[in-house]
N, C-alpha and C positions, 0 to 999 in steps of 0.2 A: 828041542825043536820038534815039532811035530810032523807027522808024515804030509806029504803034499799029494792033492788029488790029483788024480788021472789025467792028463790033459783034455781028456773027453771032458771031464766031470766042470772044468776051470771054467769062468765068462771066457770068452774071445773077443778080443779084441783086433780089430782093425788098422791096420799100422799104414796110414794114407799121410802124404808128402812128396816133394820131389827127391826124394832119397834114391829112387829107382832111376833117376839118370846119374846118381853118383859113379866112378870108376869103382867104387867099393863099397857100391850097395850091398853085395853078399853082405862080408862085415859090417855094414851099418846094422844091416836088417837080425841078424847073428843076436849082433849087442840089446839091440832094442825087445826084440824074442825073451832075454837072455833077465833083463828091465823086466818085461812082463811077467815072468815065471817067479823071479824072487817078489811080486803081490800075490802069486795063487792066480795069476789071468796064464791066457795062451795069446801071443802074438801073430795075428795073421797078415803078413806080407801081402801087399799088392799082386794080381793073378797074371802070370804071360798068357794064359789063355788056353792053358795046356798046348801050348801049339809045337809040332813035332819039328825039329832040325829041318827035316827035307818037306815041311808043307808047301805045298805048289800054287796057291792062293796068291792074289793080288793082296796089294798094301791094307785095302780095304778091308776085303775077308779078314786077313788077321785084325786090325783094328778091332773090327765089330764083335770078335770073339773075344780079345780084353775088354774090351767094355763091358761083355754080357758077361763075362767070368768076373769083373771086379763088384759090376752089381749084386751079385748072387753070392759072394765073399761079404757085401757088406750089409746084404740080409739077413747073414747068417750066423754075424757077428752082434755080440749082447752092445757094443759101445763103438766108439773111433777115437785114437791117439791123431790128432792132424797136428803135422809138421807146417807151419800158418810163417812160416821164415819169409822175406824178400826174394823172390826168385823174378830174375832176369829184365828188373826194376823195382819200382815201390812195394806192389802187389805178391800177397804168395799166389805160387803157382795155381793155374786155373783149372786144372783136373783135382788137385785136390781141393778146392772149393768149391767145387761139386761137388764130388765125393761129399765135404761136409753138408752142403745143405741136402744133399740124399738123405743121407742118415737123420739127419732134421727131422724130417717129413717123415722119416720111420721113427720117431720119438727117441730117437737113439741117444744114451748122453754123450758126448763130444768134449773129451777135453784136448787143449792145441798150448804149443809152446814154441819156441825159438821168434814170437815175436820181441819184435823195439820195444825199448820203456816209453819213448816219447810218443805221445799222439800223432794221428797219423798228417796232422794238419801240420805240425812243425815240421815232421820228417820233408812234408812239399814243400813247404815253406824253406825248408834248407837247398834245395837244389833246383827251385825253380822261381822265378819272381813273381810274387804273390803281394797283395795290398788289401787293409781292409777296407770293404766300398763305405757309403755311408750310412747303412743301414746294420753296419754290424759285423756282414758277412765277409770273409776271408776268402777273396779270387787270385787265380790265376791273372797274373797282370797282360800276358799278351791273346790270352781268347779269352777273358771274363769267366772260365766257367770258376761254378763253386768248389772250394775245396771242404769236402764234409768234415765238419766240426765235433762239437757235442764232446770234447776231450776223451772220445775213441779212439784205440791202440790201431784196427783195422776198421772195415766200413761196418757198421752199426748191424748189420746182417749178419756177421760173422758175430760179432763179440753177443750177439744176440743169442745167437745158436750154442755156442761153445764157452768153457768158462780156460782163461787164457794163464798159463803156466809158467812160472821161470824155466825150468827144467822138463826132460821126457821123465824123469824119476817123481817129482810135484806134480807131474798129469797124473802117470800112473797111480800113486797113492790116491789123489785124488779118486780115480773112475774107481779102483779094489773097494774107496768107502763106499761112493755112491751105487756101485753094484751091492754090496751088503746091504745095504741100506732097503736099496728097491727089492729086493730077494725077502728082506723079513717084513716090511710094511713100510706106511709112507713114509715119505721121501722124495724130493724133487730132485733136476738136474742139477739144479742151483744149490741143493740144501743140505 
């Protein structure tokens, strides 16, 4: 086995998800570091914002310093691992789908795991009552609205952006290719 580069030297990678409200995000975040090192990547944790024990700042002030510390993490990061799981309903959490279409917008590649096998239309379709009208479309039966189709896992923006994973170990391998890939010539997100 060969020797492994520096961690200077490694992609970084992005480790965005609701994993940071877990009681044991250390160890989550530990293991998934831990995932990225055995591809040649460096996992970069979500940022508190360097903010000290005794900062004296309103809710605000801090907020706004994770934010600008997780932006500037995820600029500085070659890709993103998004954790795209159901958080606290249908939807993954909403900071990190931002996070991912940030990185979007920086061309970043983005691979995401812990989503459903079923489309996201059944998974509504299982817990809420749903009918299809007569034109095709698959509603919500007590406010009409649409429920997005198109046999996407999540909404069409997400599975646009990111290419979607069984596992954090099948992202990772994934992005170790795609980063080789892009490092020696073309190469897409997708390819």
């Amino acid at each position: 086995m060969g020797t492994m580069p520096s961690p200077s030297l490694r992609p970084r990678i992005y480790l965005a998800g609701p994993d940071i409200f877990l009681a044991a995000s250390a160890q989550r975040f530990q293991a998934l570091k831990a995932a990225c090192a055995r591809h040649g990547l460096e996992g970069l944790e979500p940022s508190d914002g360097g903010i000290p024990a005794d900062f004296a700042g309103s809710d605000d002030e801090r907020a706004q310093r994770i934010y600008q510390a997780n932006l500037l993490r995820i600029q500085q990061a070659d890709a993103v691992l998004a954790h795209l799981c159901d958080f606290r309903g249908l939807e993954p959490d909403s900071g990190t789908v931002f996070e991912v279409g940030y990185a979007a917008a920086l061309g970043k590649p983005i691979a995401a795991y812990g989503v459903a096998a079923q489309s996201y239309a059944t998974r509504v379709a299982a817990v809420r009552r749903c009918a299809t009208d007569a034109d095709g479309t698959l509603r919500e039966c007590d406010s009409g609205t649409i429920v997005e189709g198109l046999g996407q896992r999540l909404n069409l923006m997400l599975t646009g952006a990111a290419t979607l994973h069984a596992s954090p170990a099948e992202a990772l391998a994934w992005l170790a290719q795609a980063l080789r890939v892009g490092a020696s010539g073309p190469g897409g997100r997708n390819g």
